[in-house]
N, C-alpha and C positions, 0 to 999 in steps of 0.2 A: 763637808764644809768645816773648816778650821775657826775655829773661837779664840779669840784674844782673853788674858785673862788680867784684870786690874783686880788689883786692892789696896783699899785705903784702910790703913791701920787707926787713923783717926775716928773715921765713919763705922770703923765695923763694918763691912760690906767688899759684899764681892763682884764686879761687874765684868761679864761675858760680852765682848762683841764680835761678829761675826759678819761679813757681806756676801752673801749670794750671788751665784754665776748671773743673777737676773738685773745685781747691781742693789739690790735690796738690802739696809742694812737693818740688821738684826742686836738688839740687845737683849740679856736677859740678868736680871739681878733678883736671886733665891731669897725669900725669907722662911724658910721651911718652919718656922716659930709662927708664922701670918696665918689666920686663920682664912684671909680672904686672899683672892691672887687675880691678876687688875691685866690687860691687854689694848692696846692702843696701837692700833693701824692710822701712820697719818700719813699725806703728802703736803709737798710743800707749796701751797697755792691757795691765796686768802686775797681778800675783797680786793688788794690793791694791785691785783696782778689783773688788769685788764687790757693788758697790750702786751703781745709776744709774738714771737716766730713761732710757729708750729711746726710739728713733728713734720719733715717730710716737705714742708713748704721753704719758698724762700721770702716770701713777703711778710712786714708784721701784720697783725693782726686785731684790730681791737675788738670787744666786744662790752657789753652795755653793762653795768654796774651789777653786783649783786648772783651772778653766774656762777660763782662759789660756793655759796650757799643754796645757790639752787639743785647743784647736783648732790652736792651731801641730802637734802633730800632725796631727791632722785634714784636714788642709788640702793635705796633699803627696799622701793618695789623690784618684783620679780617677776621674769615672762611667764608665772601660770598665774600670777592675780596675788601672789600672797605677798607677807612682806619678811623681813628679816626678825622682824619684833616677835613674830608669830614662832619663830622658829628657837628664839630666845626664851618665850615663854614655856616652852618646855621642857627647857631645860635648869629653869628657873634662877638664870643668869639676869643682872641687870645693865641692860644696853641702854646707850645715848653714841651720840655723836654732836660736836661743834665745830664753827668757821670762824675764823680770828681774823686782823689783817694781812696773816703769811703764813697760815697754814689750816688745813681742816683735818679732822682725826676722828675717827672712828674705834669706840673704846666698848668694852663689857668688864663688869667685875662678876665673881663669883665664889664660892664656898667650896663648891665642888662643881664634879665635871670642865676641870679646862678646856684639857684637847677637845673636848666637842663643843663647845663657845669657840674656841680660837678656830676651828674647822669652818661653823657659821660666818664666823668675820671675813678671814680669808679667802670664802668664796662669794661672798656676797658683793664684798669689794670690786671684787675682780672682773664682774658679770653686771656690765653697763645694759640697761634695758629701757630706750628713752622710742616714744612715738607720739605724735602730734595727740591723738587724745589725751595720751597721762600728764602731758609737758603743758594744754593746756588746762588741765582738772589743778597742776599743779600753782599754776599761775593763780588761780582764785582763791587757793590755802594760802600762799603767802603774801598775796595781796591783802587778806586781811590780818596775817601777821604784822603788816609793814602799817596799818593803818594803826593795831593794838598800840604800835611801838612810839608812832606819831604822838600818843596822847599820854605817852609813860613821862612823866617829871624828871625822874634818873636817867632815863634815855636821854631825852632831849635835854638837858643839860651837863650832858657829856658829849653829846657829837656836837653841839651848839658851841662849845667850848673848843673842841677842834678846826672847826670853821672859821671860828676866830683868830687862832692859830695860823692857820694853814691857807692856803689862796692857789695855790694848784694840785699838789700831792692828794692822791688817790684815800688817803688816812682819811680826809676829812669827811668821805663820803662815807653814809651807811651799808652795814655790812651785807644789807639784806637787800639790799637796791632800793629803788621808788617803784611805785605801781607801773608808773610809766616803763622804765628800764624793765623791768620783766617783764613786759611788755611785747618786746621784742627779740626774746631768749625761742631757742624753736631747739630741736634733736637735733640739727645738722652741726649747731656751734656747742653744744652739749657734749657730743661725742668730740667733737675737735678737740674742746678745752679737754673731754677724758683721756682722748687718745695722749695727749701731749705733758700733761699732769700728770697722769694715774701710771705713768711708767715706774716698774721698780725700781729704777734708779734714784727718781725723785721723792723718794718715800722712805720710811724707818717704821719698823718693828718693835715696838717696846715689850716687854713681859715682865711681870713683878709676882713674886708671892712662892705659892710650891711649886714651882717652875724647873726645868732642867732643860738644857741647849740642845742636844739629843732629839727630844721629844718633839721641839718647838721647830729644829730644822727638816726633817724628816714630814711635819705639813708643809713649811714651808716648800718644801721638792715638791707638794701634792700638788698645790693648790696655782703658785704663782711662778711664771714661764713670760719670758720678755727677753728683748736684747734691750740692751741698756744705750741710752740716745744721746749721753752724755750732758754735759751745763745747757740748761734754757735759757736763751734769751729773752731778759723782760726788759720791757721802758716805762721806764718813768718818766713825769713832766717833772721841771726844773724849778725847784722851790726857791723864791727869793729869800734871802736872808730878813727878819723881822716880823712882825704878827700881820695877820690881813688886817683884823678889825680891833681896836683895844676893848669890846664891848659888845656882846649881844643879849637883848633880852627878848624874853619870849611869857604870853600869860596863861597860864593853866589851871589846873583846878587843886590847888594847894593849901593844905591851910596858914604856912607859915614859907616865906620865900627862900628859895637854895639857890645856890651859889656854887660854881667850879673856876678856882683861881688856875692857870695854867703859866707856862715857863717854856719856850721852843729854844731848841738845841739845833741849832744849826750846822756843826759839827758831827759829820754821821759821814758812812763810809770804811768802817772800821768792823771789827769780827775779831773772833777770839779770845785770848785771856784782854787786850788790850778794851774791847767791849764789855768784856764781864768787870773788869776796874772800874768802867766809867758808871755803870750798873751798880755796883756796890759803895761806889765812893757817893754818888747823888744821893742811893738810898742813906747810908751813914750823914749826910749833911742834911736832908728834910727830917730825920728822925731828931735831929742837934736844935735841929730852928724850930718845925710845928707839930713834934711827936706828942704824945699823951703827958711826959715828963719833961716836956720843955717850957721855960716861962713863959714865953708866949701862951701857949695852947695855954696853960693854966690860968693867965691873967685875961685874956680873951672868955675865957667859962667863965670865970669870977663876976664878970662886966657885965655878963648874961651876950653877947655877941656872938656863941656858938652855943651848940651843946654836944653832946656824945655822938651826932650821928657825922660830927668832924673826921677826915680824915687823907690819908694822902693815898698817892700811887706814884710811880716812875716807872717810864717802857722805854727801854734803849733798843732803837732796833737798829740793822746795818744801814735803811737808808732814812729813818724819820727815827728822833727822841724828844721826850717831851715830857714835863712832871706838872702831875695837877693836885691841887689839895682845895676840900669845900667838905659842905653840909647844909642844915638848914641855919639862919641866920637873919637877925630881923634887921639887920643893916652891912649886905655885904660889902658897901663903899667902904664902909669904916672900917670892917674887917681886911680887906684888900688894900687899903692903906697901913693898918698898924702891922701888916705881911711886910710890906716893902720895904718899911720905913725899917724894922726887924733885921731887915736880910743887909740893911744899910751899914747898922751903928752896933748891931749885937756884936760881943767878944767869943770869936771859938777858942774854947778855951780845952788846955789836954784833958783836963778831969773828965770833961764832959764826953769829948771825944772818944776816950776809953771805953766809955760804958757805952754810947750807944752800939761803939764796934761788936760790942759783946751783944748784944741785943741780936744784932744782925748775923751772928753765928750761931744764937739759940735760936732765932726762927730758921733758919738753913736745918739746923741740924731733926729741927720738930717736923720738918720734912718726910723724914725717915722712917717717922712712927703710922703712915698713912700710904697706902701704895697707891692711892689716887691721884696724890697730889706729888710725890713724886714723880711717879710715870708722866705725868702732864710739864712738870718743871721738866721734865728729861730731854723730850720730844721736842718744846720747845727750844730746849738751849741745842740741842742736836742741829736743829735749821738755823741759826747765828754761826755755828760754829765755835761754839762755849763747849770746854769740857768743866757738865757743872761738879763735876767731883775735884777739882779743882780749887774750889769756891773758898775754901779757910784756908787754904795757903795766901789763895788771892788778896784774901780779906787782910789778913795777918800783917799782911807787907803793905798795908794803905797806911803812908801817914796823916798827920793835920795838917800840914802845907799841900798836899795834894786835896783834901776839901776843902783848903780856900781856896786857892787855884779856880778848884771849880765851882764855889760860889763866886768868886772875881766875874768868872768870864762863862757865867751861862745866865746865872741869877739877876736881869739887868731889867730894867726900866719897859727898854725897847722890847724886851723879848717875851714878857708879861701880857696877856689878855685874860680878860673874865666874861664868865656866861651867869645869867643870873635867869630864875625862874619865878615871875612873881604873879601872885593871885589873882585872878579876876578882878 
């Protein structure tokens, strides 16, 4: 197998990619300085994919919320009884695996011993093992995961916050289903959704640390063998322009109430560098209005209206985006008004703009010093179709009329909803 070789003289870094005859792409970027070296096996198929063509089939297909995360568990038991973790611990590697809304990934970091962590992953993956008792022993584990999450205050006032948002798209639901939806999840649509997912074409190999391409393709020949099935077809339902709800509240056991202000972007459908712009210019303009060093957020602390546990996010994906910012706060109408009113009448001004830009190249670049959170930014931008090494040239070339632009025409009245959580 042939490796492509990039380097960015900026980053210091060297990135290898490579695609397997199975359609599997393969990346590896060396830190032989790293004392730790990080592996992430992901595909691309997260909560929102619950309707497609299947491999092989010609009708779509839906299936019940929360089947993503079902199999990412699923997937670590093994047909003599053990599990993957077991196989880990001997090696004394440290595994996890997560499901996002587009993609799930199975990851181990370690000290030593790679190739036999990455041997682990690569067959563990690869060796779907689903039958009516473990699929329903499993339905009662995250049955009561889904019940844990029901009562979490940070949970539910982040998907409560989506909901308000959102009024058809798949986002809005949680990622873990409802009790009811897994409910109805059995081995026959387990294996579909595997068969049709778990193909290596739809999937990326990341490696980070003392790695070399050699070593990493040479399992990869061992372990993973597929013809490649080409683009999946998914459906999505058709999101109207505007929020569902300007307002949900829900009462929990808090002792102070929280708040997630939200922002919908109705403009989606895009990938690439032209995605990764709109990624970096929203982050650069929430950093300008409710960053730590913005008057706002400062005059807001001062008032006592927030405190430290303030802060924001922005997800630009190809078919939903959306920016949320909250914390706790003992009056988030007032805080959600002196936002808007903020996003109204403030001046972006170049000084300011400068510096947050910088901001935003020192977190990129603090990336670098952690192969966890690289490999994760990687995999992710990989399924968008972002080359994140890209990213400072990106950034470099944004100017201030491109973040007003985009505070003009995202940032707006209508497109605004909040989720509030307040005490018994």
């Amino acid at each position: 197998m042939v490796f492509e070789k990039t380097e960015s003289r900026l980053l210091g870094e060297t990135l290898y990619m490579g695609k397997h005859e199975s359609g599997l792409m393969i990346y590896v970027l060396p830190k032989p300085d790293h004392s730790k070296s990080y592996a992430s096996f992901a595909a691309k198929v997260g909560s929102i994919d619950n309707k497609f063509l299947p491999a092989d089939d010609t009708e779509p297909f839906a299936i019940p919320d929360g089947v993503a995360h079902f199999l990412e568990h699923k997937l670590f038991e093994q047909p003599d009884g053990t599990n993957a973790f077991d196989s880990y611990s001997k090696t004394g590697a440290s595994a996890n695996a997560y499901t996002s809304f587009n993609m799930t990934a199975y990851l181990f970091s370690c000290t030593d011993r790679f190739y036999e962590n990455l041997e682990i992953l690569l067959d563990f993956v690869g060796k779907p093992y689903f039958t009516d008792e473990n699929v329903l022993k499993e339905q009662g584990i995250i049955g009561q995961e889904i019940r844990m999450y029901d009562d979490d205050p940070n949970w539910r006032v982040f998907f409560n916050l989506l909901c308000a948002l959102y009024s058809e798209h798949s986002v809005r639901n949680d990622i873990a289903g409802t009790v009811e939806s897994i409910s109805q999840i059995n081995k026959d649509i387990l294996y579909k959704c595997y068969k049709t997912f778990y193909n290596p074409s739809n999937m990326v190999l990341f490696t980070c640390g003392r790695v070399d391409c050699e070593s990493v393709a040479a399992l990869v020949d061992k372990y993973v063998t597929a013809n490649p099935i080409g683009e999946i077809k998914r459906f999505y339902p058709i999101e109207p322009a505007g929020v569902n709800k300007p307002l949900i509240e829900q009462n929990l056991s808090v002792a102070c109430p929280m708040f997630q202000l939200g922002f919908k972007d109705s403009e989606v459908g895009i990938t690439g560098d032209e995605l990764l712009k709109k990624q970096i210019t929203t982050e650069i303009l929430l950093e300008m209005l409710v960053g730590h060093s913005s008057t706002l957020y400062n005059s807001l602390y001062e008032k006592g209206l927030i405190n430290d546990t303030f802060a924001y996010e922005c997800s630009c994906e190809e078919g939903y985006s959306y920016s949320a910012m909250g914390g706790e706060s003992s009056d988030p109408e007032k805080v959600r008004d002196e936002i808007v009113e903020e996003i109204k009448t403030t001046d972006l001004n170049d000084e300011e703009f400068t510096r947050c830009r910088k901001v935003m190249i020192g977190k990129f670049l603090r990336l670098f010093n952690s192969v966890e959170k690289i490999s994760n930014a990687f995999v992710a931008s990989v399924f968008k179709g972002v080359d994140l090494l890209r990213y400072v040239e990106i950034c470099e070339g944004i100017t201030l009329d491109d973040v007003k632009k985009r505070r003009d025409g995202y940032l707006k009245p209508e497109n605004c909803a909040m989720s509030v959580i307040k005490p018994y």
